[in-house]
C-alpha positions as CSV (number, residue, x, y, z in Angstrom):
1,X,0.0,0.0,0.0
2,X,1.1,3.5,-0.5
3,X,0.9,6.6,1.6
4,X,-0.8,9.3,-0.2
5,X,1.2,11.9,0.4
6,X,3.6,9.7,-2.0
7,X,0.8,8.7,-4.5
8,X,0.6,12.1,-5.5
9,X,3.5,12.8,-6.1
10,X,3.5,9.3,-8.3
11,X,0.8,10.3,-10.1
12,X,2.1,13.8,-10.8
13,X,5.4,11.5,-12.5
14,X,3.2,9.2,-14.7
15,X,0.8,12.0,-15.9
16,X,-0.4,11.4,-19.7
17,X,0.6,14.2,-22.2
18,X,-2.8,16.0,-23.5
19,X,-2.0,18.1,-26.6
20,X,-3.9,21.8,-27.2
21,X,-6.4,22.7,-29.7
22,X,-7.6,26.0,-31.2
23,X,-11.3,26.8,-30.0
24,X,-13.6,29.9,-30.8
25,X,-13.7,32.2,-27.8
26,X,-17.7,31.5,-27.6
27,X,-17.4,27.6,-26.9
28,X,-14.5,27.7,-24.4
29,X,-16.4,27.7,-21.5
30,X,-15.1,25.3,-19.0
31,X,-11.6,24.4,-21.1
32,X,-8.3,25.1,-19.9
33,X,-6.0,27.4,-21.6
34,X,-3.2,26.0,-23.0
35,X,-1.5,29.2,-22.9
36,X,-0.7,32.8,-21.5
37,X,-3.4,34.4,-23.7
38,X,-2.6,38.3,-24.3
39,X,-4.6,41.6,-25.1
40,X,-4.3,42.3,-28.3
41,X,-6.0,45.6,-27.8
42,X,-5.9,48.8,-25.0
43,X,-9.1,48.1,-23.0
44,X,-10.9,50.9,-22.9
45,X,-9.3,51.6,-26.2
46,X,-9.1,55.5,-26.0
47,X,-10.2,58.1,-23.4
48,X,-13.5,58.7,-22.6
49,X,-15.9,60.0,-20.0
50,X,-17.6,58.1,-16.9
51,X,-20.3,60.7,-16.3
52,X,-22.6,62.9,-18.8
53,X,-21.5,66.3,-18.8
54,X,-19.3,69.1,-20.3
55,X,-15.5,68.6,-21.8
56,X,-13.3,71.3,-21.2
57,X,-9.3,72.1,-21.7
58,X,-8.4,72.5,-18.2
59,X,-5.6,74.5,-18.7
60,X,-8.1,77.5,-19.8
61,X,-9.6,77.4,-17.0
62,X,-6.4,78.3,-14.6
63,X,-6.9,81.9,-14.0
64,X,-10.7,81.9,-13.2
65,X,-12.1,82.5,-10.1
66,X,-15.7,83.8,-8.1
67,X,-14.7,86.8,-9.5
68,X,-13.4,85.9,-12.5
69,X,-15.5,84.2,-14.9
70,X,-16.0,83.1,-18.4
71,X,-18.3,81.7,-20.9
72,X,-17.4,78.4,-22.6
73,X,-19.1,78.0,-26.1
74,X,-21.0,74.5,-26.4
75,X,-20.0,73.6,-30.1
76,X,-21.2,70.3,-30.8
77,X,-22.4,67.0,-28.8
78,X,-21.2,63.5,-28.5
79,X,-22.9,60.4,-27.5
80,X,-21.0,57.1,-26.9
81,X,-19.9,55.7,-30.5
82,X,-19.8,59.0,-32.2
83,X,-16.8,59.6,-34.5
84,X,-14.9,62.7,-32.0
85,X,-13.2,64.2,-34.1
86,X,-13.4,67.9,-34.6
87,X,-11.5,69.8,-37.3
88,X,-11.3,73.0,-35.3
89,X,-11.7,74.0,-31.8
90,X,-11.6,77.3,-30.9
91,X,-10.4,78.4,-27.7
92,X,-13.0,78.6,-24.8
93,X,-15.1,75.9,-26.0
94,X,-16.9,72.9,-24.5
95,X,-18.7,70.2,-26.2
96,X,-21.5,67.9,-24.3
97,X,-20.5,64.7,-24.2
98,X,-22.7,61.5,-23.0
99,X,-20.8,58.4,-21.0
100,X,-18.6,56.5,-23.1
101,X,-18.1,59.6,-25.3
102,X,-14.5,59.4,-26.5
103,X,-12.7,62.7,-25.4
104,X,-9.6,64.0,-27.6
105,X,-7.2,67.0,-27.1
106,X,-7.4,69.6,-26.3
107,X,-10.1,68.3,-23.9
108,X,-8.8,66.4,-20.9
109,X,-11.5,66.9,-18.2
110,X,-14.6,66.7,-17.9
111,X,-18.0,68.9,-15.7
112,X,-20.4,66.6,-14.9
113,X,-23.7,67.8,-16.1
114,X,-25.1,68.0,-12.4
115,X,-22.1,70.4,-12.0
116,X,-22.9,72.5,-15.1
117,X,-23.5,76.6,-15.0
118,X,-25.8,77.6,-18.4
119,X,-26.1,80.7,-20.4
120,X,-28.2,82.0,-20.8
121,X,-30.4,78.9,-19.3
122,X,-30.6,75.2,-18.7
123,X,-33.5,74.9,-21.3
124,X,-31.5,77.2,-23.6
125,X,-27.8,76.8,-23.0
126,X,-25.4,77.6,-25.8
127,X,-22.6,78.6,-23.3
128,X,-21.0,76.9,-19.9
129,X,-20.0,79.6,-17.3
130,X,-17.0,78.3,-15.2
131,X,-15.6,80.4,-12.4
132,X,-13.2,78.4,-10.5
133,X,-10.0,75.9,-11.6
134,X,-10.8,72.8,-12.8
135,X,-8.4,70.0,-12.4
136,X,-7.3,68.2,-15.2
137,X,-8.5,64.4,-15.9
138,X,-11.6,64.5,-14.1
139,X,-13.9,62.0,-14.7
140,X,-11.8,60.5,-17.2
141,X,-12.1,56.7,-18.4
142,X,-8.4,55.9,-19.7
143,X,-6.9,54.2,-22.7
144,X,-5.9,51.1,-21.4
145,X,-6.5,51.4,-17.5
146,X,-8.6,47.9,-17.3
147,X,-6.6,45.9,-19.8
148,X,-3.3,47.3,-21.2
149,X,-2.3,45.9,-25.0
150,X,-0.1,42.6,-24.3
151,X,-1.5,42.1,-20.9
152,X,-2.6,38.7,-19.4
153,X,-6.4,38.2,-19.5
154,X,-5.6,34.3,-18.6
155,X,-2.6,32.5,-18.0
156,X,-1.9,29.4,-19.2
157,X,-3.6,26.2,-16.9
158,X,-6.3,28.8,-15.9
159,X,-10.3,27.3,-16.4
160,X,-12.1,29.6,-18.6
161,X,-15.8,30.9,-16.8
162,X,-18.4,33.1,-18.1
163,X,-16.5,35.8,-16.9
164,X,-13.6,35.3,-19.0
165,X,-15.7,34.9,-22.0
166,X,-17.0,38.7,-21.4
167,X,-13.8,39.9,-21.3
168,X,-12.7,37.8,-24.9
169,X,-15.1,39.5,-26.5
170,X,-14.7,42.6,-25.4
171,X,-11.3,42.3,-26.2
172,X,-12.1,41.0,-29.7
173,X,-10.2,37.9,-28.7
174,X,-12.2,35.3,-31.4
175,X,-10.0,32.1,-31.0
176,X,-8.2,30.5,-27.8
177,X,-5.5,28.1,-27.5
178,X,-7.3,25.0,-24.8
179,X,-6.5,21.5,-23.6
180,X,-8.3,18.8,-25.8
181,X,-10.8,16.9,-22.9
182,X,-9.2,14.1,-22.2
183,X,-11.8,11.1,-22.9
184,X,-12.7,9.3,-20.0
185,X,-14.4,5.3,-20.1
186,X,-15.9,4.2,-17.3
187,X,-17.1,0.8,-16.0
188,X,-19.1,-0.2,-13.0
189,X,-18.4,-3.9,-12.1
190,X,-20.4,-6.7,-10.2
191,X,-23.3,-8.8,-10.6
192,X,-25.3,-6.2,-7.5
193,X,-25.0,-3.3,-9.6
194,X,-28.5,-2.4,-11.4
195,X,-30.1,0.5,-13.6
196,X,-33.3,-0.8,-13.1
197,X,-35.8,1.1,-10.4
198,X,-37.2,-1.5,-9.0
199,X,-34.5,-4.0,-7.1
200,X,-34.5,-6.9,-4.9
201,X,-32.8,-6.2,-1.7
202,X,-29.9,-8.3,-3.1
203,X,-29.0,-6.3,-5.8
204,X,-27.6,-2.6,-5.5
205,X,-29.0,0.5,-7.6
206,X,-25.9,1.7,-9.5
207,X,-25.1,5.1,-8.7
208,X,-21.7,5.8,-8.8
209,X,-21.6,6.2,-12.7
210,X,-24.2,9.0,-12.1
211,X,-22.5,10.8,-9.5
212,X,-19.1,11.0,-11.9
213,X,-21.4,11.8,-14.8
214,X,-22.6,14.7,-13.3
215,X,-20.0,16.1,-11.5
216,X,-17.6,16.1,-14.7
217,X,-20.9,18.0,-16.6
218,X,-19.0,21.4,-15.6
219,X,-15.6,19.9,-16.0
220,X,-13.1,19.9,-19.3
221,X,-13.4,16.3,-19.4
222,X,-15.5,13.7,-21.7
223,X,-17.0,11.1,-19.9
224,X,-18.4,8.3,-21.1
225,X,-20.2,5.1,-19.4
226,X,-19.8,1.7,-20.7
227,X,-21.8,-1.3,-20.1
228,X,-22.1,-3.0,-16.7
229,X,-19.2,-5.9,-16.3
230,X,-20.5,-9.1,-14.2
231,X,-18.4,-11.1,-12.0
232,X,-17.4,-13.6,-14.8
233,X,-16.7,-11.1,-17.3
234,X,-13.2,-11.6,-17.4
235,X,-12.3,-12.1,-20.8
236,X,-15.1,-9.4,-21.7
237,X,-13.1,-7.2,-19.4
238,X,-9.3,-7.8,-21.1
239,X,-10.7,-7.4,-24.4
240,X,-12.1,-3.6,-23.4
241,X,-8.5,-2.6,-21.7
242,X,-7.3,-4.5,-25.7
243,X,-9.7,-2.0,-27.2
244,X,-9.2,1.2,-25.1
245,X,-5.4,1.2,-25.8
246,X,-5.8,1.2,-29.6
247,X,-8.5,3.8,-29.0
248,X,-8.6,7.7,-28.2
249,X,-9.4,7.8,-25.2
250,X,-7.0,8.9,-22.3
251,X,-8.4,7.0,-19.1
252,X,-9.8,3.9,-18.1
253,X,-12.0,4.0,-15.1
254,X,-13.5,0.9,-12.9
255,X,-15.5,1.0,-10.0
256,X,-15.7,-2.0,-7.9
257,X,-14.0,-5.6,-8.3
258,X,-10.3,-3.8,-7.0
259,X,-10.4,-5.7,-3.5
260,X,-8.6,-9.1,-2.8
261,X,-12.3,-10.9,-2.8
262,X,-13.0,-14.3,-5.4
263,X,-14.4,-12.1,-7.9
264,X,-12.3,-9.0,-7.6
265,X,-11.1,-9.4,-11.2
266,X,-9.8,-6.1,-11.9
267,X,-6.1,-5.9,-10.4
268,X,-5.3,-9.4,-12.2
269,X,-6.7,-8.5,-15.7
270,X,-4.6,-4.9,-15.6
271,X,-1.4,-6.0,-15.0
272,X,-1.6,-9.0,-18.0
273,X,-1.0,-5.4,-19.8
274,X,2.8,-3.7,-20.2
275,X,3.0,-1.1,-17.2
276,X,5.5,1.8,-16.6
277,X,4.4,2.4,-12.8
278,X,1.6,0.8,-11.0
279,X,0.6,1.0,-7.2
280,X,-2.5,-1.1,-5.3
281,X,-3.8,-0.3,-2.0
282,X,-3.7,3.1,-0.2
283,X,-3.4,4.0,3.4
284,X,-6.6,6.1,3.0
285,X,-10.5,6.2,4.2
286,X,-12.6,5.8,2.8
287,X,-11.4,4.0,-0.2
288,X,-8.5,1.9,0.8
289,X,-9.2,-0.6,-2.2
290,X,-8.0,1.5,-4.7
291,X,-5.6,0.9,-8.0
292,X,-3.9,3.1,-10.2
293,X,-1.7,1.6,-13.7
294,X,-0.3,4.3,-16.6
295,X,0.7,1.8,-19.0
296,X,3.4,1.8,-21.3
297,X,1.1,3.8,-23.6
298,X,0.1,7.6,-23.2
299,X,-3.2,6.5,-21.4
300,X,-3.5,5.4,-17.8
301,X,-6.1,3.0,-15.9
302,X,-7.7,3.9,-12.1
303,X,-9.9,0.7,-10.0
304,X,-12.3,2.4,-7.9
305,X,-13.3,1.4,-5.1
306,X,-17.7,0.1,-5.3
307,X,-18.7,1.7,-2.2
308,X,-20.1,4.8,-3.7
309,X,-18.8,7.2,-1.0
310,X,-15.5,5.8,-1.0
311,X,-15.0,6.0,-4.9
312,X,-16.3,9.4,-4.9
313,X,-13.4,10.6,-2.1
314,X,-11.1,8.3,-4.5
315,X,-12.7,10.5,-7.4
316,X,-11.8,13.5,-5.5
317,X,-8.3,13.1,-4.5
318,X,-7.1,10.6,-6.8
319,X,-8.7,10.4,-10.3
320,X,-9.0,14.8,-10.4
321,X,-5.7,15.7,-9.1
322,X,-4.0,13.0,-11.9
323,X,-6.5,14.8,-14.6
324,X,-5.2,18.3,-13.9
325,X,-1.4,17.5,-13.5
326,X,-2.1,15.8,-16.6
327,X,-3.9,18.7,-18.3
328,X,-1.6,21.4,-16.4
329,X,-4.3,23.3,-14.5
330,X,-2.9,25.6,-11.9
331,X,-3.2,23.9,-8.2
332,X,-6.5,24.0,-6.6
333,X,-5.4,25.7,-3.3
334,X,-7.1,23.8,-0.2
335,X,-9.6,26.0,2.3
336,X,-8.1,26.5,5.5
337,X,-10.5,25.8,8.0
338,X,-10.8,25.7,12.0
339,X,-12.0,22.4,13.2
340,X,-15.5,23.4,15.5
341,X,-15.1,20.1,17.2
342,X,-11.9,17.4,17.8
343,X,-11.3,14.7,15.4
344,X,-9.4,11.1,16.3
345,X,-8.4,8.7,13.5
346,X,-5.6,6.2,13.5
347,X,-2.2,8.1,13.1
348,X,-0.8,6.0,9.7
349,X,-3.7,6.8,7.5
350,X,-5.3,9.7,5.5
351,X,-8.6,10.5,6.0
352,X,-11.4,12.4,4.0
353,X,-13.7,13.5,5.8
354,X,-18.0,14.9,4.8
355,X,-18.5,17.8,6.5
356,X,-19.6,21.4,5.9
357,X,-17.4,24.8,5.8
358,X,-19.4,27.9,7.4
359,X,-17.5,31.4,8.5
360,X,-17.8,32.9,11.9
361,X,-19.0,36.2,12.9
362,X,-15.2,37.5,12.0
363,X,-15.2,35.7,8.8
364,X,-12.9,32.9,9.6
365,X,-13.3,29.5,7.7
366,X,-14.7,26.8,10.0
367,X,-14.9,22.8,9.5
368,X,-17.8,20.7,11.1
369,X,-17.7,17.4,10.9
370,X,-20.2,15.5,9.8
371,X,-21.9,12.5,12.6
372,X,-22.0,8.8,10.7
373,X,-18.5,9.1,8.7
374,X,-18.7,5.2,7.7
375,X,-18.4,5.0,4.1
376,X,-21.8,3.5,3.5
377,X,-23.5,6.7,4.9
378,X,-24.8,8.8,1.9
379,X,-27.2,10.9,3.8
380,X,-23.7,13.1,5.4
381,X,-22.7,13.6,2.2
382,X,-25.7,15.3,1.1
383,X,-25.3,17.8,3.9
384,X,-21.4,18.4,3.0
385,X,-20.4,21.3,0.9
386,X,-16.5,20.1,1.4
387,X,-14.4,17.4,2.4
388,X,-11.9,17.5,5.5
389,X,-8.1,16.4,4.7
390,X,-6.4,14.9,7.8
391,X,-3.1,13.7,6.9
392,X,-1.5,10.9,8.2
393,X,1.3,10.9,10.8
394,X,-1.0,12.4,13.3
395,X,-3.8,10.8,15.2
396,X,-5.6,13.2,17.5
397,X,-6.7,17.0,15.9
398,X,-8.3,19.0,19.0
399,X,-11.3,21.9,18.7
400,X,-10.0,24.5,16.9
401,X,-6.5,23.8,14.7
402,X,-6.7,24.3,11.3
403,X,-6.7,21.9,8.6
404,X,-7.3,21.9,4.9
405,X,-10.7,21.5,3.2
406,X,-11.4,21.1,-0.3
407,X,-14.6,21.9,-2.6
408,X,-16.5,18.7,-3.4
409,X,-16.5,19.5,-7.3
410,X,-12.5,20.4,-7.4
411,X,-13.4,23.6,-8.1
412,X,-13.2,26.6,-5.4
């Protein structure tokens, strides 16, 4: 068996390549760019104003005063989109401008219209009287002040959200350099296992192929879901490991049949196959049943474990973790959390714990741990919104040390 403290860093060794693609910027939702993706543009891409109002040329305004005023022509107005250019400005002018209005020399501030003195009235006004100094660069939007041209909108390993996407097109960013999705085949083992709804209470509803299904929906990764393999489907099961290694797809997933049991198949069948690294066993719970193999090819095999809570924490911090060192996504940093009550496991295993982050009146990150931790309890993990980490090496964690949590769906 292997720590997992060492398994990771195994699996981070014997990762599988995953080469890049070109995608439009519309469909990269979810997809992980390949690459330090630049601006190619200033962002706003000239000046312009944040408020309604008046542009002036502050520097004409540097002798006036309460007693020393003066009447600013209004020569033309511009509305957001509206070409700016003007071929001649005479001195003492102002020209209205609406928000997003792009201003140009000599204009370099701007009166809000709230601010605004009229001649000879607000109904009428065909002149701005200013008595005082106005400051140059008020109210001013500048050229490049959100995203400057050649600036990082998202580095390389980042996962592209909705909020990205805004910002591509804005940019006028039409094509980004992603990840392929690595293709993912899984199998649920054992003659329990059953799709249909109504069972005897010998048989077992299967669920854990439902659970990965739908947590990888809003994950870069394909997933598909092959047929149930029985008990005696040993030859059925060599042939699909033949298949998968002459095929596209990157990993082979089991769940169940990884044990040391009569029928538990899996381990034997896998290493008939040419191996670079391989380990069996882990000093975790749940999930100690638990087998990882990258073969000799680019593509890489993981035995879950049946119980469905303990092949989901194997999921978790297993199966993810391989899939982004693989794909090059930048670490998912843990939670640090506060434990709100002590925790006791034995000191030379891992364990992942269900249990639920909340924040205290001062905001600091708190861990409660969930009652019925056995790895056949679902009904916990329906009230969890994050898993505990307590490492091994330790065996007693009193109220109120910190440990690390992390999100259930890898993603904080």
């Amino acid at each position: 068996m292997i720590h997992y403290k060492k398994a990771l860093l195994e699996l981070k060794k014997n990762k599988i390549k995953i080469y890049s693609e070109k995608v439009s910027a519309e469909d990269s939702i979810n997809r992980i760019s390949a690459v330090n993706l630049n601006s190619p543009y200033n962002y706003p891409a000239a000046n312009n104003t944040a408020f309604d109002g008046f542009a002036i040329n502050s520097k004409e305004t540097k002798n006036l005063s309460k007693k020393k005023s003066l009447k600013f022509k209004i020569i033309k107005t511009l509305a957001a989109g509206d070409n700016p250019n003007i071929k001649k400005v005479p001195k003492f002018s102002t020209i209205e401008v609406m928000t997003g209005a792009i201003i140009k020399k000599p204009f370099d501030t701007i009166i809000p219209v709230e601010q605004a003195q009229f001649f000879p009235s607000r109904a009428k006004p065909k002149y701005l009287i200013i008595n005082k100094k106005i400051k140059k660069n008020n109210f001013i939007r500048f050229a490049g002040s959100d995203f400057k041209k050649s600036e990082i909108v998202i580095k390389r390993g980042e996962i592209i959200n909705s909020q990205h996407i805004l910002a591509f097109k804005t940019l006028g960013i039409k094509k980004i350099i992603v990840k392929k999705k690595p293709k993912i085949v899984f199998y649920t083992t054992g003659n329990e296992i059953s799709n249909n709804t109504k069972l005897p209470n010998w048989k077992v509803r299967n669920s854990n192929s439902y659970y990965l299904k739908s947590l990888l929906k809003n994950l870069p990764f394909d997933f598909v879901e092959k047929k149930i393999l029985r008990d005696n489907d040993l030859n059925k099961f060599q042939n699909e490991i033949k298949k998968n290694l002459k095929s596209r797809n990157d990993l082979i997933l089991t769940s169940g049949a990884v044990s040391a049991g009569k029928f538990d198949f899996v381990p034997m069948i896998i290493k008939k196959f040419k191996l670079k690294f391989s380990f069996k066993g882990a000093y975790i719970r749940p999930g100690k049943p638990l087998m990882f193999a990258k073969f000799i090819k680019n593509k890489a095999f993981f035995g879950l474990p049946g119980n469905p809570i303990s092949s989901a924490a194997c999921f978790r911090f297993f199966v993810l973790p391989y899939l982004y060192f693989s794909t090059e996504v930048n670490e998912n940093k843990p939670i640090n959390a506060k434990l709100k009550t002590q925790f006791k496991k034995k000191k030379k295993f891992t364990r992942f714990i269900k249990g639920q982050i909340s924040f205290s009146n001062k905001g600091i990150a708190e861990f409660k741990v969930q009652k019925g931790q056995e790895s056949f309890r679902i009904k916990p993990f329906t009230k969890s919104n994050a898993w505990g980490l307590f490492p091994s090496g330790k065996a007693n964690f009193k109220k109120n040390v910190y440990i690390k949590c992390y999100t259930l769906t890898g993603i904080n």
